[in-house]
N, C-alpha and C positions, 0 to 999 in steps of 0.2 A: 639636095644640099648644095650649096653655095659653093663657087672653088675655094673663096676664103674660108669658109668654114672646114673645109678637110686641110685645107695648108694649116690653120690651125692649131687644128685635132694633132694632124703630125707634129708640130712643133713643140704640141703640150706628152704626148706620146716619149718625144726624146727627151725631152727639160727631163720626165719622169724615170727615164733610163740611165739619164747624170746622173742625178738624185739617189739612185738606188743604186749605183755603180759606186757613186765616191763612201755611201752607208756601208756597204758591203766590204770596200777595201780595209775600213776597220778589221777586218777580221780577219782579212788575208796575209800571208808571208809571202814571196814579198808581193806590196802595196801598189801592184801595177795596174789594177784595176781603176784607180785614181785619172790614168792618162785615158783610160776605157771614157770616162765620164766627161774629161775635159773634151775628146773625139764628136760623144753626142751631144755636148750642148753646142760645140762649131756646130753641124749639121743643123739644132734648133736653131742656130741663131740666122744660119741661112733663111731657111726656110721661113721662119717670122719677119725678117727682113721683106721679102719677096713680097707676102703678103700683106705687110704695112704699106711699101711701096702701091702694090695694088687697090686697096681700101683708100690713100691719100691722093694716089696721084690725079683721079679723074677731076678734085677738088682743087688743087692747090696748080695756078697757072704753071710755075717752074718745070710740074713734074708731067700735069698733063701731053704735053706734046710727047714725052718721050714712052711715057707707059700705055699713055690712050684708054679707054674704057672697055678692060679686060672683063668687069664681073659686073651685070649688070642687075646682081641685086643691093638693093637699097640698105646700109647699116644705120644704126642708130647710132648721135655724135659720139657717147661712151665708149662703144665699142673701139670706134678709129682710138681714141686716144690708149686705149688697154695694149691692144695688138702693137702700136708703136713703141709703148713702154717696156711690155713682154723682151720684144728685141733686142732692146738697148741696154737690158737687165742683164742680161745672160756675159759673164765675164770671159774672156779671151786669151786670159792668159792663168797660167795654174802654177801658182811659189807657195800653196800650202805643203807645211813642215812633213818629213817623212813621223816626227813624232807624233802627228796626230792627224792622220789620212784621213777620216772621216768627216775632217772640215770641209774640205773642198766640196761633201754633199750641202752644207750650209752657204756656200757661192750662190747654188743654180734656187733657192729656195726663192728667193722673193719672186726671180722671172718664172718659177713655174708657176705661182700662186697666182701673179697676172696672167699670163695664158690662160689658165684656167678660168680667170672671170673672162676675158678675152672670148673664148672657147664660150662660154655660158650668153655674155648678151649676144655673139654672133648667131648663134642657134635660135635665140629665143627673140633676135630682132625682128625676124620674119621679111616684110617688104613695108617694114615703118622707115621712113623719109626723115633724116638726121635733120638738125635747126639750119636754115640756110648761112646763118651764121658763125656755124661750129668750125667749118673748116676754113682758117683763116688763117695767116701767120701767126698770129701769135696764140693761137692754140695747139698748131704745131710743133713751136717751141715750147709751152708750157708739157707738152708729152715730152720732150727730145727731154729734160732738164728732167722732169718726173722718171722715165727711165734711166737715167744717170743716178739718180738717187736712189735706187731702188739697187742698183751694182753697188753703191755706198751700201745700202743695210744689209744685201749677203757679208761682201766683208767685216762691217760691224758685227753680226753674228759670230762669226770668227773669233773676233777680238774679245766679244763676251763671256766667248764660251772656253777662251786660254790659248784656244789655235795660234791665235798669231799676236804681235803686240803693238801691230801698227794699222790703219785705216787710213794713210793722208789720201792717197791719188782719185780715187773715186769720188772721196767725200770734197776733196778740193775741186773739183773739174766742175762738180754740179753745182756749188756752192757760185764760184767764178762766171758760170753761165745762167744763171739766176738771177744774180746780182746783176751781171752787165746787161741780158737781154731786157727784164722788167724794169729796172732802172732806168732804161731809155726809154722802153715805153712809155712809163709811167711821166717821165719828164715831158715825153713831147704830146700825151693827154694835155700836160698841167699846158703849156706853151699854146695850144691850138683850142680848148674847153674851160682854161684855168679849174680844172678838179684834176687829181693824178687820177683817179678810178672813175671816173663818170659816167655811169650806166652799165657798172661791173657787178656783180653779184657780189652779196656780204662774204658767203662762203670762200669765194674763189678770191677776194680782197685779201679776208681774213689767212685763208689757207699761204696763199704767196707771203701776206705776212709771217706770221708765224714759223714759216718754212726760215726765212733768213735768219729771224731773229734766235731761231734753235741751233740752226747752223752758225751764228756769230757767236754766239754764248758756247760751242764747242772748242772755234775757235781762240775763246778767250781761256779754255779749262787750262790747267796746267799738264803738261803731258804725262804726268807722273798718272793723273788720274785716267786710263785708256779707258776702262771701262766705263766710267761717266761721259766721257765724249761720246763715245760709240752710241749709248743711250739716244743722247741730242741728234745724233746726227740722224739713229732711225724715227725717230718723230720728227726730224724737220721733213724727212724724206717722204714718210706716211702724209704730212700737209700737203706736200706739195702732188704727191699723187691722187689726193681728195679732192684738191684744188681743179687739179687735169681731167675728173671724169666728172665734174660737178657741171651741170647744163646750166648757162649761161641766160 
């Protein structure tokens, strides 16, 4: 087994231990089991960091020189972009209400679920040879934006389920680097190809679209309506993570 695939394993191991730490604090007096949870997803989020680093760096100039080629088996493109979402999923900070400790297990839910696929194609990639053209900037950005979005639908879950009554900072962050990063791309396609998408898959067009347009119509809802934003905001999210593991 691969070192990414045990770094992994470990990180899907801890997301699992949030998860079941912030579940369990429901039940607890007092609900300090909660900070237990926020503890082990820092440690996941180490840990997946590490090994996104690892999986991307050998590809991506920036990062090469400094990580160099630690694991020398082969992933498949899906996989880099899960493992990089996984990380960037996993929230950092814990302000769910003492009235309803059990949300904070709905935080670490969407990064465990990537890890998990994460955890699934690294095993099952074997020594298959990613598309030479997966690892590029800008499918590095479409995973950095993907896991952003993916911290926006834990806390939408929240918001869904009464936890809390606000969702802006995640769901803005991803939205604002979406916008700016693709927006530019797409411009300087249209400038250099005259087509914004030219030689882009319908999916991955489709999905980036869709993705803004769910997230502008959230931002257009009234705020009164939280739990219909929340809605838009986890299917712009869900696009734009279909978008990121869709082979190109």
């Amino acid at each position: 087994m691969s070192l990414v695939a045990i770094l992994v394993g470990l990180g899907c191991g801890m997301l699992l231990a949030a998860m079941s730490f912030g579940l369990w604090s429901s039940l607890q007096e007092p609900h300090g089991l909660c900070r237990g949870a926020h503890a082990a997803a820092w440690a996941a989020a180490s840990i997946l960091v590490v090994a996104a680093l690892l999986v991307w760096g050998s590809g991506l100039p920036a990062l090469e020189a400094l990580i160099g080629v630690v694991d020398r088996q082969a992933l498949e493109g899906p996989a880099l972009s899960l493992i990089l979402m996984a990380a960037l999923a996993i929230p950092l900070r814990l302000d769910t209400p003492k009235s309803a400790p059990w949300g904070c297990g709905m935080l670490y839910l969407p990064a465990g679920l990537l890890a998990s696929m994460a955890l699934v194609r690294t095993v099952a990639s074997g020594v298959s040879v990613p598309d030479a053209d997966w690892v590029t900037p800008i499918r590095f950005s479409l995973a950095v934006c993907g896991g952003l979005g993916a911290r926006a639908v834990g806390r939408s879950l929240q918001v869904m389920t009464g936890s809390v009554h606000d969702a802006e900072w995640p769901g803005t962050l991803a939205y604002g680097l979406t916008t700016l990063v693709f927006g530019a791309a797409a411009l300087v396609n249209l400038w250099q190809r005259g087509m914004l998408w030219m030689g882009a898959d319908s999916v991955l067009r489709g999905g980036i679209t869709g993705a803004w347009l769910a997230w502008s119509a959230s931002w257009l809802t009234p705020r009164r309506y939280s739990r219909l934003r929340a809605v838009l905001v986890v299917v712009a999210a869900v696009l734009l993570i279909l978008a990121a593991v869709r082979s190109a």
